[in-house]
N, C-alpha and C positions, 0 to 999 in steps of 0.2 A: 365433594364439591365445595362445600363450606374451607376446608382446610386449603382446596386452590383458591376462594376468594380470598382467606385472610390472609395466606402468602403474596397475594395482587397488589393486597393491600398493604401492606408491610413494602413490597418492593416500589409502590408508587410513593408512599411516605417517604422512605428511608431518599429516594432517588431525589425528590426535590429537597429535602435535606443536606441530602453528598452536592449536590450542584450549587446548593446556596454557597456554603462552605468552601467549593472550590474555589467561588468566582472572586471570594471574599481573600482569597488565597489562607484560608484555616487547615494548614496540614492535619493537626491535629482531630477538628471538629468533623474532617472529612471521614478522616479513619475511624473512630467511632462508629461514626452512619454506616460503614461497612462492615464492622467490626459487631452492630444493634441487630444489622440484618441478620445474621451468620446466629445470633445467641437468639433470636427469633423464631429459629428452626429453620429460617430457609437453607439448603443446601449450599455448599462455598461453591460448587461449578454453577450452582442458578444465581448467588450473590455476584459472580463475576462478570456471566455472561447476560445480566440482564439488569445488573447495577452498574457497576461498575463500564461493563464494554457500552450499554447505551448511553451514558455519561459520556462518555467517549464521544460517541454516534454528536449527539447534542451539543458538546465544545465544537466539533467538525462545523457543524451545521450553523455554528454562533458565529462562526471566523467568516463562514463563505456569505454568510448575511449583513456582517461587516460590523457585527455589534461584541465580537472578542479580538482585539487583538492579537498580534506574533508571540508576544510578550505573555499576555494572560494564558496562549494557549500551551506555549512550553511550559509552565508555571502549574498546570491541571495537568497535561502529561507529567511530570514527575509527582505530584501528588498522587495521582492515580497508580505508579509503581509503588509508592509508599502504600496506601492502603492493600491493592494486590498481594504482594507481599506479605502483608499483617492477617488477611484474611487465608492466605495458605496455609501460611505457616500455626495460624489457630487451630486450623481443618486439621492439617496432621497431628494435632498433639491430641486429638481428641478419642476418645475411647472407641476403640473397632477401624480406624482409620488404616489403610491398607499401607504397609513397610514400603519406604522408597527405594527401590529398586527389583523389587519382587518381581514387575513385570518385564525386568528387561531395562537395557540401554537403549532412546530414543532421540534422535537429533531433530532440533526446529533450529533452523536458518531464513533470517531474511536472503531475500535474492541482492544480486546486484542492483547496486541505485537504489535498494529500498532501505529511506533512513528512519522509518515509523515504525521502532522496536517494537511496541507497547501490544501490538497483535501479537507478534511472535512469541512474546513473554508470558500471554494469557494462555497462549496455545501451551504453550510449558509447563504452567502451574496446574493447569488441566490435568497433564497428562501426567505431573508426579500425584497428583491427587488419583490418580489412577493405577497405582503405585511402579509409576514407569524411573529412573533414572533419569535424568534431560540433560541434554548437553544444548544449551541454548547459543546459537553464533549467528552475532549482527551487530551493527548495522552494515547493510552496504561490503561483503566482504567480494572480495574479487573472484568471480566464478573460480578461474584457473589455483586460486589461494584456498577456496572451502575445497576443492578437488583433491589436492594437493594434500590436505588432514585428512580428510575422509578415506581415502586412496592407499592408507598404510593397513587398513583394516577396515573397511566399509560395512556397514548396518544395510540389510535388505532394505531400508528402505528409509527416506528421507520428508521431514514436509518443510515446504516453505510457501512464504507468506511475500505478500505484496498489496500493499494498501492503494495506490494510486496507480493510474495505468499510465502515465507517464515513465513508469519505473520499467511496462515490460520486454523491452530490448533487453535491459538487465538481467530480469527475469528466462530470457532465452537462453543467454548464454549461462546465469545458473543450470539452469535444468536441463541443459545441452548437455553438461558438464556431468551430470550427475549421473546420466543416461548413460554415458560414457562409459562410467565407471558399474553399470552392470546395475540401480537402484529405483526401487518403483518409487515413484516422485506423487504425495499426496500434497496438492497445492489449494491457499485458503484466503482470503482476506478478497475486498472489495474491488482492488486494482486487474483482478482474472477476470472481471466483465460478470456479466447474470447469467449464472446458474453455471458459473466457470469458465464457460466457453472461450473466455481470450488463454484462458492456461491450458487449456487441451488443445486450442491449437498450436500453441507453443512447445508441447510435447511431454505435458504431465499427464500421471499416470489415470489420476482420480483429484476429484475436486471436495472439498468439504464447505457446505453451506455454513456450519457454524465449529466451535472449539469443541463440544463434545462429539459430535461427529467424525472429525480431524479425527480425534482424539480415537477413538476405535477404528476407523480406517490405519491410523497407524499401528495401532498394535496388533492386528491383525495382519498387515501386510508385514510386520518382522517375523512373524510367524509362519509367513508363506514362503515359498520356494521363491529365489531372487530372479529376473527378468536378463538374460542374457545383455553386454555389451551394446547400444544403440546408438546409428548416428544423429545427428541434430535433425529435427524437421525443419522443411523450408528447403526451398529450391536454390540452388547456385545464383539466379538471378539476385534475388531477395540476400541471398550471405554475401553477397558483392554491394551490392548499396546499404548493408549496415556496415561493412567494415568501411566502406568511402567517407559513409556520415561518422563514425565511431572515429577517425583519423581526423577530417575536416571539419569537425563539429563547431569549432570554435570559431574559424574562418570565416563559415557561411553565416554566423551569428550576429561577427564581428563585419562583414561585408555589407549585411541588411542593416546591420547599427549605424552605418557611417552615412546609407542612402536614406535613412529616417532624420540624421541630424541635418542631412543635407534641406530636404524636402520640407524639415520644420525647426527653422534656426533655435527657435524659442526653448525650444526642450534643451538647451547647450543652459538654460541659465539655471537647473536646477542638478544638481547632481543625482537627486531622487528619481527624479523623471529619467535620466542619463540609463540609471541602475537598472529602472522601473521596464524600462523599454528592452533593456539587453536579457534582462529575464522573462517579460515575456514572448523575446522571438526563441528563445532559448526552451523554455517551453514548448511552444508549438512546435518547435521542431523535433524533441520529445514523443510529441504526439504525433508525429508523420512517422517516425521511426517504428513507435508501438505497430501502427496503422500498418505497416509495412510489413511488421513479422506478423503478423497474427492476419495479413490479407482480409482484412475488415474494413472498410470505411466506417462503420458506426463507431468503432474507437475514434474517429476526427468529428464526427458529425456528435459523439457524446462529451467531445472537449470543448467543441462551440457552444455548448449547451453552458455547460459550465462556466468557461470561461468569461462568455457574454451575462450572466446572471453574477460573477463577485461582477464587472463594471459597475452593473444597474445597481448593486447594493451599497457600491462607493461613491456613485453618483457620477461615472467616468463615460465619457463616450463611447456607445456600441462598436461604431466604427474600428475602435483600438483592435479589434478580435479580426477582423476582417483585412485588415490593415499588414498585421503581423505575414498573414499566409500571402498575400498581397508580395510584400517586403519580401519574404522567403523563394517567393517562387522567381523574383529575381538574382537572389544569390546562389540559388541550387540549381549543378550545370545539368546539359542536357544526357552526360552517363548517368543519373538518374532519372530513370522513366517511371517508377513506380512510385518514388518520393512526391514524385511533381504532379504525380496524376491524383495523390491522396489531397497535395496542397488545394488543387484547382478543385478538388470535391470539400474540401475545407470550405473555400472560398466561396462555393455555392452555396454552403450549409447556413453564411450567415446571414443574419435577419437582416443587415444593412448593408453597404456596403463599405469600399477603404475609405480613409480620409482624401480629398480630391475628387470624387467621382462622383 
């Protein structure tokens, strides 16, 4: 008990340490603090998943409260690969450290649409520290493109990551992909909803709460017998209105953008606002799409949530949230029934109403 307090204690020092140092942008000062934890005794998979990933957790959490900037948070995302990195690579040099590759060859891919390496990498470093081989491929790679590698000689079994669930349309057609190709699909990161549930209904195999987890679900599943060929889950209805929106995406974005400049001249005099506006209809519609494949409305009703809390921490009108699905559900036609029934449950979900009403 004493030896988990002092490791508590070690990973609460060393944590407000790695974060001073990050915000301060100190590459150097930061790797140390991961580098103090690790020669502390704490273990490199508990230095990363509980230093290093909840550092992580807490820049997420600084941006959405509006106290980190886009700029500061890129800036701690690559710090945090530097330290990562430093902290693996100390792990395996050290004495009794398990040979890379002993366990086998093991693939982590982000899915389509997801550009937040930084899980994927940690699920990586995990699993060489596990003495697995990794073939790490991301960001954002094209379902039909990871299929297409993987496809000349396929691994029983594949994990991927997705951090935001704005990502999982992408996410479908990954794991649609993968399915395809005959491979048990261990899926992980924040964007698959609590306790997985948006990636299994998207059509993975098994979900992983954390990287060590991941991390033995997959090496385990290389070592099992592989799952026959499978088609995509989701109904024909559902594969028709994501290929409509997947084709017209830009349209419908650009259709709602032009009835917002219309409706509120003023927003023509900033470019920011111009931007500001086209990404977040472009978003929400993200979020109708997710809502779609995965036949959830709490993936819209967990974007309102969201979305309406960065306004308040920017000081922007609630309205904007309401507004957007508002806007959208005049640009998406009536061949979408399911997009437009998520929008109008959007629209109920939020705490105010559009701007005009």
């Amino acid at each position: 008990m004493s030896d988990a307090r002092s490791m508590s204690a070690t990973l609460a020092d060393e944590l407000d340490a790695y974060l001073a140092a990050v915000l301060a942008g100190d590459r150097r000062s930061a790797i140390n603090a991961a580098l103090d934890t690790l020669e502390a005794g704490v273990p490199a998979e508990t230095v990363i998943t509980d230093l290093l990933a909840r550092a992580q957790r807490e820049i997420g959490v600084g941006w959405q409260e509006g106290r980190w900037s886009v700029a500061m948070e890129h800036r701690a995302s690559s710090i945090t690969e530097s330290a990562l990195q430093s902290v693996s690579d100390e792990a395996m040099r050290a004495p009794g450290a398990l040979r890379e590759g002993s366990r086998g060859h093991a693939v982590v891919a982000c899915t389509e649409g997801e550009w937040h390496v930084l899980p994927g990498r940690m699920a990586s470093e995990v699993l060489r520290l596990r003495g697995a081989d990794v073939s790490f491929i991301g960001p954002s790679v094209p379902a039909s493109e990871l299929a297409d590698m993987l496809g000349v000689d396929p691994p029983a079994a594949v994990a991927v990551t997705c951090s935001m669930p704005l990502s999982l349309t992408g996410s479908w057609r990954t794991i649609s992909a993968l399915r395809g190709l005959g491979m048990t699909v261990v899926c992980g990161g924040r964007g698959f909803g609590p306790e997985g549930r948006w990636g299994l209904a998207i059509g993975a195999d098994l979900w992983a709460p954390d990287f060590v987890t991941g991390a033995n679900m997959l090496l385990d599943a290389l070592d099992a017998d592989r799952p026959p060929p499978r088609p995509p889950v989701g109904g024909p209805e559902v594969t028709e209105e994501l290929r409509i929106i997947a084709r017209d995406r830009e349209a419908f974005v650009e259709s709602a953008t032009a009835v917002a400049l219309g409706a509120w001249p003023s927003l023509r005099e900033s470019d920011a606002a111009v931007r500001a506006t086209r990404e977040d209809l472009d978003s929400t519609l993200k979020a109708l799409s997710a809502a779609v494949v995965c036949s959830d409305g709490d993936v819209v009703t967990d974007f309102v949530a969201w979305f309406e809390n960065v306004l308040a921490n920017r000081s922007l009108p609630l309205a904007f949230c309401a507004s957007a699905f508002d806007l959208l559900l005049g640009s998406l036609p009536e061949e979408l029934p399911l997009t437009r029934q998520m929008a109008r449950h959007g629209l109920d979900s939020c705490t105010v109403p559009p701007l005009g009403r």
